[in-house]
C-alpha positions as CSV (number, residue, x, y, z in Angstrom):
1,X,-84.2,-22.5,16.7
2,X,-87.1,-24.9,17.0
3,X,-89.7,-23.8,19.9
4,X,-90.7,-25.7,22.6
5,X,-94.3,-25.7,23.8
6,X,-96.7,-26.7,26.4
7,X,-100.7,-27.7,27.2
8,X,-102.6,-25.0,29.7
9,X,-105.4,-27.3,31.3
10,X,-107.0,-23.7,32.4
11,X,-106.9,-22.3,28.9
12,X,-107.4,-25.6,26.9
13,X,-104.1,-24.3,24.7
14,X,-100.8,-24.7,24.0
15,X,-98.3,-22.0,24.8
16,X,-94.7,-21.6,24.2
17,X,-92.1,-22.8,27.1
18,X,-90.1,-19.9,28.4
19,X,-86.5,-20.9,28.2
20,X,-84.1,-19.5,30.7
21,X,-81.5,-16.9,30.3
22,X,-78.2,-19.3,31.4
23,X,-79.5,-21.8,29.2
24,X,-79.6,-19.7,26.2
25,X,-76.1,-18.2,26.9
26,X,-75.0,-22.0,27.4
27,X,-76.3,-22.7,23.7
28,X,-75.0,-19.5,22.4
29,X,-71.8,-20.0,23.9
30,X,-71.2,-23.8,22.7
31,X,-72.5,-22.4,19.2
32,X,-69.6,-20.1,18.8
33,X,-67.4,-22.2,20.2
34,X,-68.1,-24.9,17.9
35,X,-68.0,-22.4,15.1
36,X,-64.3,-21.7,16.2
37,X,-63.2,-25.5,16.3
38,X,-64.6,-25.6,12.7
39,X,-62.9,-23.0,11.4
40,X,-60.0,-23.4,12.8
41,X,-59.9,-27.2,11.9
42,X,-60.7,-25.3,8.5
43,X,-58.0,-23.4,7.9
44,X,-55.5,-25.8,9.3
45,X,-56.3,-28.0,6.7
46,X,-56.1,-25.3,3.9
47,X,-53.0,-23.4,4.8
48,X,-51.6,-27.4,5.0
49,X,-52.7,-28.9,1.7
50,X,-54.2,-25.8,-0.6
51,X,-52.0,-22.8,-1.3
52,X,-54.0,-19.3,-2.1
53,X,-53.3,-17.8,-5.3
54,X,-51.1,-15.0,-3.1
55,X,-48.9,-17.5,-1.5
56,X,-48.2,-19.9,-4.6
57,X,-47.3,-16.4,-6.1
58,X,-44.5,-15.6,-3.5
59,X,-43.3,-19.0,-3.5
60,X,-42.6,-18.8,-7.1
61,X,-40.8,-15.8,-6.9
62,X,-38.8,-16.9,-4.2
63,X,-37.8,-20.1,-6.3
64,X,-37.0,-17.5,-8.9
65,X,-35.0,-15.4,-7.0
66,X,-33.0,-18.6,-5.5
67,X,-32.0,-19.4,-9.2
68,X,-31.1,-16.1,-10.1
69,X,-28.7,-16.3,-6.7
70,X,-27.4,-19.6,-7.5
71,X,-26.7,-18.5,-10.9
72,X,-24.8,-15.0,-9.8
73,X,-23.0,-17.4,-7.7
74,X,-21.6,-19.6,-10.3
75,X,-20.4,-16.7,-11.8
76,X,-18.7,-15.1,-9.1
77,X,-17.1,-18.4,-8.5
78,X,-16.1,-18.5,-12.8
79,X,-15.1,-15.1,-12.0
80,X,-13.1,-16.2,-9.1
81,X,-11.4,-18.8,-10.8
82,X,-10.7,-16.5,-13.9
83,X,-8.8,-14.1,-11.5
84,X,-6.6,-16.5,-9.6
85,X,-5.3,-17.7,-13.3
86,X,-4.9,-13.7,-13.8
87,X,-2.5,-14.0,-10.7
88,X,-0.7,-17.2,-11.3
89,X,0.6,-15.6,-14.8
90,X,1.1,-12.0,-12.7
91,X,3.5,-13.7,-10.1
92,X,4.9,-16.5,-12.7
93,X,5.2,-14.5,-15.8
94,X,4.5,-11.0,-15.9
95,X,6.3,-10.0,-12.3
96,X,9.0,-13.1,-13.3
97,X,9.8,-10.9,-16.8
98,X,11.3,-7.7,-14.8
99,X,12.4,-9.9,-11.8
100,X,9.9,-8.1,-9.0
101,X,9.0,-10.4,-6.5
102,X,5.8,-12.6,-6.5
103,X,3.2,-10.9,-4.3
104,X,2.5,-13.5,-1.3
105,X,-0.9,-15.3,-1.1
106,X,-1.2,-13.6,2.3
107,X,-0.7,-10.0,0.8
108,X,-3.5,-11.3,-2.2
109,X,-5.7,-12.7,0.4
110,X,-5.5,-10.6,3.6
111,X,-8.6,-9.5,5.3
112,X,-11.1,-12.1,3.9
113,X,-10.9,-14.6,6.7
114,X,-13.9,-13.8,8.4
115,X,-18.0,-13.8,7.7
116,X,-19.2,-12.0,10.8
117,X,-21.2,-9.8,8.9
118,X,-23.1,-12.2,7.1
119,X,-23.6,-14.7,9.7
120,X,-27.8,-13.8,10.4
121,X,-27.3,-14.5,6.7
122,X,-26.1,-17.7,6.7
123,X,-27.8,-19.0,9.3
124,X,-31.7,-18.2,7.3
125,X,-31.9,-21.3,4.5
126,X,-33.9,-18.3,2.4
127,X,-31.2,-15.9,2.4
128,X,-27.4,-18.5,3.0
129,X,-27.5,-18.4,-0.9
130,X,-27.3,-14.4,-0.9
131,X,-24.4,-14.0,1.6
132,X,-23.0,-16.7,-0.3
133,X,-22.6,-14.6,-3.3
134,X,-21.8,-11.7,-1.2
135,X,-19.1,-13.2,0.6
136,X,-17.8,-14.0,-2.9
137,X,-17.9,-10.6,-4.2
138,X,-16.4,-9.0,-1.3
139,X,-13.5,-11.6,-2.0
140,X,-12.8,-10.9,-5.7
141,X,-12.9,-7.5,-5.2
142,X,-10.3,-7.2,-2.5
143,X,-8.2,-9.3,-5.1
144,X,-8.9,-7.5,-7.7
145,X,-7.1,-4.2,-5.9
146,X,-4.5,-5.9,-5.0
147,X,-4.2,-7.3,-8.2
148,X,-4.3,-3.5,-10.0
149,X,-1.4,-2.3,-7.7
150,X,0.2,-5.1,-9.0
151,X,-0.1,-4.1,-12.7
152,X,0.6,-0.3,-11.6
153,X,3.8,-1.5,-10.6
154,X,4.4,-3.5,-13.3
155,X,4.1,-0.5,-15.7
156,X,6.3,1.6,-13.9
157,X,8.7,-1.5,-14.9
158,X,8.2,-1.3,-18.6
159,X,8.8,2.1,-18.0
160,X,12.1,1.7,-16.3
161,X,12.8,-1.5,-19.2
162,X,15.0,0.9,-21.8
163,X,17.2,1.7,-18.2
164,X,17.3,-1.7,-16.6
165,X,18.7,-2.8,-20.0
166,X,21.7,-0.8,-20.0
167,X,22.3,-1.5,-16.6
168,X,22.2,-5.2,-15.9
169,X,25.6,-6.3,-16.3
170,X,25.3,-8.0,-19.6
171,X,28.7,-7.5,-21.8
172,X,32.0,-9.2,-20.7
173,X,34.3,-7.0,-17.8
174,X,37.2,-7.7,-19.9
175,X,37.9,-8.2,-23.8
176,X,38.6,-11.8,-24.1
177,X,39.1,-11.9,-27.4
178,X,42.7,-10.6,-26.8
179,X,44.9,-13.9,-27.5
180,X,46.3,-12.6,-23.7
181,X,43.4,-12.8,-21.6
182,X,41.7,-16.3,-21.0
183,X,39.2,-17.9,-18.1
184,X,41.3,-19.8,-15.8
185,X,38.6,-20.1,-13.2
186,X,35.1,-20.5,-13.1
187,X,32.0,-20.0,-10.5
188,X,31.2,-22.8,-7.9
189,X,33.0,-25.4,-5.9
190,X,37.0,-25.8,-6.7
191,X,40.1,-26.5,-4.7
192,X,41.2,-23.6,-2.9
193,X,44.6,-22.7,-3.9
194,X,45.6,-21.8,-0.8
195,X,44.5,-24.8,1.6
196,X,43.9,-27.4,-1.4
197,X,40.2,-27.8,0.2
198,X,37.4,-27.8,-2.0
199,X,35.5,-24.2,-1.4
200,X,32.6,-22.5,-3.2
201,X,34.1,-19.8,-6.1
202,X,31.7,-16.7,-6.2
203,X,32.8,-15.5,-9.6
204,X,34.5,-15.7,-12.5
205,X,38.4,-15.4,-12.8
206,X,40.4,-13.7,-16.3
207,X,43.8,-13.9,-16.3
208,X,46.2,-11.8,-18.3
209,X,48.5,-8.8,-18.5
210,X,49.0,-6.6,-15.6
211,X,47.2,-3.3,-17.2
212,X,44.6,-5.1,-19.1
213,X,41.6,-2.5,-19.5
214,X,38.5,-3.3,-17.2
215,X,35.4,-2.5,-18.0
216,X,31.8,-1.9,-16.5
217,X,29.3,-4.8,-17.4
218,X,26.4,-2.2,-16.9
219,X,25.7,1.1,-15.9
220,X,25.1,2.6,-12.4
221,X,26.9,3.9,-9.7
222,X,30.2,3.3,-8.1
223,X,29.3,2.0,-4.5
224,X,33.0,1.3,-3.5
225,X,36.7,2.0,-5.0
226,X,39.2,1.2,-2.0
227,X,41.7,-1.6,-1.4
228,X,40.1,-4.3,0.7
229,X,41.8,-6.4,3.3
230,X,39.6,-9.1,3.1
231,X,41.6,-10.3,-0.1
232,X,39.8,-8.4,-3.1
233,X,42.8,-6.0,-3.2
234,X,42.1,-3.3,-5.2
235,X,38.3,-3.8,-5.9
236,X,35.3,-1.9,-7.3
237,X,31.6,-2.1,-6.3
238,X,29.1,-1.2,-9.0
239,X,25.5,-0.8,-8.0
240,X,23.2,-1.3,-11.5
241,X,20.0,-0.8,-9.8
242,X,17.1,-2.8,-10.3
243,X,19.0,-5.2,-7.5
244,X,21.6,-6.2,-9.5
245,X,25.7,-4.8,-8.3
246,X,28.8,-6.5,-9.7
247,X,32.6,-6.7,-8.0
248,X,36.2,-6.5,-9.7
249,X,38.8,-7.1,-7.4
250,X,42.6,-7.8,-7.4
251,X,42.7,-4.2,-9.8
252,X,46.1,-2.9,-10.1
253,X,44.9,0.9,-10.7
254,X,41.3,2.1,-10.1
255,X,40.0,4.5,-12.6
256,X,36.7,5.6,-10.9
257,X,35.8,7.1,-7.8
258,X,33.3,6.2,-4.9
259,X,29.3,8.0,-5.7
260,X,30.7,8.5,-9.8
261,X,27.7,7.4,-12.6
262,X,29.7,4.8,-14.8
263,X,28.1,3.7,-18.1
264,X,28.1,0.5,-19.3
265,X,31.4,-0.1,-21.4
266,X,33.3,2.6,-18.9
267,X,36.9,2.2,-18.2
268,X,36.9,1.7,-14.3
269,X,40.2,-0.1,-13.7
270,X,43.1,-2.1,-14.5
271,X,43.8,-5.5,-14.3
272,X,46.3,-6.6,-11.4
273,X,47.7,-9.0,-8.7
274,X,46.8,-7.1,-5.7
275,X,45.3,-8.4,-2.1
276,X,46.1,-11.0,0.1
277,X,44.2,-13.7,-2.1
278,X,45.7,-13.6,-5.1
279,X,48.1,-15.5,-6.3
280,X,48.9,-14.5,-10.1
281,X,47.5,-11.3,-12.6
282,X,44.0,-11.8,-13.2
283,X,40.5,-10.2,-12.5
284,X,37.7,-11.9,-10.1
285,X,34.8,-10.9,-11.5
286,X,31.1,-11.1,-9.4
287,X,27.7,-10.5,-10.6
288,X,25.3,-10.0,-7.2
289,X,21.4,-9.9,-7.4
290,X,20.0,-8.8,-4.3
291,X,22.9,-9.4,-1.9
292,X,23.5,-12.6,-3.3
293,X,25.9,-14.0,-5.7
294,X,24.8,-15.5,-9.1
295,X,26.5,-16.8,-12.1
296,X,28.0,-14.4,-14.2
297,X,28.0,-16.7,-17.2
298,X,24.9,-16.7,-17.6
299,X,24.7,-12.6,-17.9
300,X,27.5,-13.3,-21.4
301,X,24.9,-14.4,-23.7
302,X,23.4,-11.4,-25.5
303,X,26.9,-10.5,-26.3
304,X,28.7,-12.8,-27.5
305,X,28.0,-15.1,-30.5
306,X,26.7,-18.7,-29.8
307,X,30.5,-20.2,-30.9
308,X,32.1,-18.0,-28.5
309,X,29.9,-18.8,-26.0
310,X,30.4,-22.5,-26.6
311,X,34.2,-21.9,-26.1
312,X,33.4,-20.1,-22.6
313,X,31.6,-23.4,-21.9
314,X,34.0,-25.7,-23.4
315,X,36.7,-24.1,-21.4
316,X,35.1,-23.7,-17.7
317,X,34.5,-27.7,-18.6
318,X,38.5,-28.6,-19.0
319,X,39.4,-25.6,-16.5
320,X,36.7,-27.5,-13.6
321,X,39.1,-30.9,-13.3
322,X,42.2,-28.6,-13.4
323,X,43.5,-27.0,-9.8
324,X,42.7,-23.0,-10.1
325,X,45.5,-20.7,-9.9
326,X,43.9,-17.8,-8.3
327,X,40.6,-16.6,-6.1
C-alpha cells in the first residue's frame, strides 16, 4: 500500500501521514469484497463454459450408463415381444391341441396396472430410463409365471393324452355297416315331425331293428340309465371326461347301470322306439362338449375309412331336403 506523507515546518522533514483506523477497515473491507465479486464472477463463468476434469468424468459415465439402460430396455422390450408370441401359440395351439381353455389376457396381465413405486423414478430425467426398464421386467416376469402354470398344466395333459383318447367318443354308437341300420336324420335345423316346423336337431338319428346292439363311443362313466319323460325314452348318459358326455335315447333295453365304468366299444343298450318323441325304431345319438351339443359327425372320422365317410356325407346331403321320420 503506497504511503502518504507530509512536510514538518518545525523539523524541516517529511513524515509519514497517520491514516485512521475506520479508514483502513473501509479499504480492507472493500478489498475483500471486491475479491469476492471477482471470484465469484470467476467461478460462474467456469462452472458455465469449462468443465473440470472430475465433472466431464461423471458426465461420461452417466451418458454411459444411459446407453447401457436404453440398451437393457430394448431388450426387455425384444424379450417382451418374444413372450407374448410364446402366449399367442400357448392359447392358439398348444392349449387348442388338448381343448383347455385359452387363459384370458386379464388372468396373463393382472397386477401390472400400476407404477406407484417407480413414480420418484419417473419423474427424475436421470433415472425415467431405469424405472423404465424396471417397469418392464417386473411385467415379463409376472407373465412369465403365469405363463409356466400354463405349461404345468399342459403336461399334466399329455399325461392324461393315452386316457382322453380312449375316451372321446370317437367310433360309431352303432354298426352301420349292417345292410339294416342306416342314417335317416342328421344334426341341425329340419322339420319337426311332429309340428312340421323347422327346429334345430341335436344329434344324429340310426334307424333299424328293434334290438340292434348299442355301443359306447368312448369310455367313462355312466351318469344316467332311466326312462326320461322329456321324450328320450329309454336313454343313457355317458360322461368321457375331459368335458366331453354323449346321449342314446329311445333304447329299448338298457344294459348298464347308473355310476358303472363303461369302455369304449361296451354294450350299454338296445336299440328301440321308446319315449314320447319317437316315432319309428331308431337310436338319437348326442355328442356334448361342456354342456353343449356338437356335431357328432365330425367325431366319425378316425374310424371309418374316407369312402365310408363320404357315404355318411353323401347321405345326411339327400336325407337334409327329405322330411325326418324321427327325433
Amino acid at each position: 500500500m503506497a504511503k502518504h506523507y507530509t512536510f514538518n515546518p518545525h523539523t524541516l522533514s517529511y513524515e509519514i501521514l497517520g491514516i485512521p483506523f475506520k479508514v483502513r477497515i473501509y479499504r480492507i473491507a472493500l478489498s475483500i469484497a471486491l475479491a469476492c465479486t471477482l471470484s465469484t464472477i470467476a467461478i460462474y463463468v467456469f462452472s458455465h463454459f469449462f468443465e473440470t476434469p472430475r465433472a466431464a468424468l461423471i458426465k461420461q459415465r452417466n451418458e454411459e450408463l444411459q446407453m447401457k439402460y436404453d440398451f437393457l430396455l430394448n431388450r426387455f422390450r425384444q424379450t417382451d415381444d418374444e413372450l407374448n408370441e410364446l402366449m399367442h401359440r400357448d392359447n392358439k395351439v398348444y392349449r387348442s391341441i388338448f381343448e383347455a381353455d385359452p387363459i384370458p389376457l386379464s388372468v396373463r396381465e393382472a397386477g401390472m396396472g400400476g407404477v406407484k413405486s417407480y413414480e420418484k423414478l419417473l419423474a427424475n430425467a436421470q433415472t425415467e430410463r431405469a424405472a423404465k426398464a424396471l417397469i418392464l421386467m417386473d411385467k415379463i416376469m409376472k407373465k412369465v409365471y403365469i405363463q409356466s402354470k400354463s405349461f404345468d398344466e399342459i403336461i399334466e395333459y399329455v399325461r392324461d393324452k393315452e386316457e382322453m383318447i380312449f375316451c372321446i367318443p370317437s367310433i360309431q354308437p352303432i354298426n352301420i355297416s349292417n345292410p339294416k341300420v342306416r342314417f335317416s336324420s342328421s344334426y341341425g335345423w329340419r322339420p319337426d315331425p311332429f309340428f312340421k316346423v323347422q327346429t334345430f336337431h341335436h344329434g344324429l338319428d340310426f334307424a333299424g331293428p328293434i334290438g340292434t346292439p348299442i355301443y359306447a363311443a368312448g369310455s367313462g362313466k355312466v351318469e344316467k340309465a332311466e326312462f326320461n319323460r322329456g321324450g328320450y325314452g329309454n336313454m343313457v348318459l355317458i360322461d368321457h371326461g375331459f368335458g366331453y358326455q354323449t346321449r342314446y335315447a329311445h333304447l329299448s333295453d338298457i344294459k348298464v347301470q347308473k355310476g358303472e365304468k363303461v369302455t369304449r366299444g361296451q354294450l350299454i343298450g338296445l336299440l328301440g322306439n321308446t319315449g314320447g318323441r319317437s316315432t319309428g325304431p331308431h337310436l338319437h345319438y348326442e355328442v356334448l362338449f361342456k354342456k353343449q351339443d356338437v356335431n357328432p359327425i365330425n367325431f366319425f372320422t378316425t374310424d371309418i375309412s374316407e369312402e365310408e365317410y363320404n357315404k355318411i356325407i353323401k347321405a345326411l346331403k339327400e336325407e337334409a331336403d327329405a322330411p325326418a321320420m324321427e327325433y
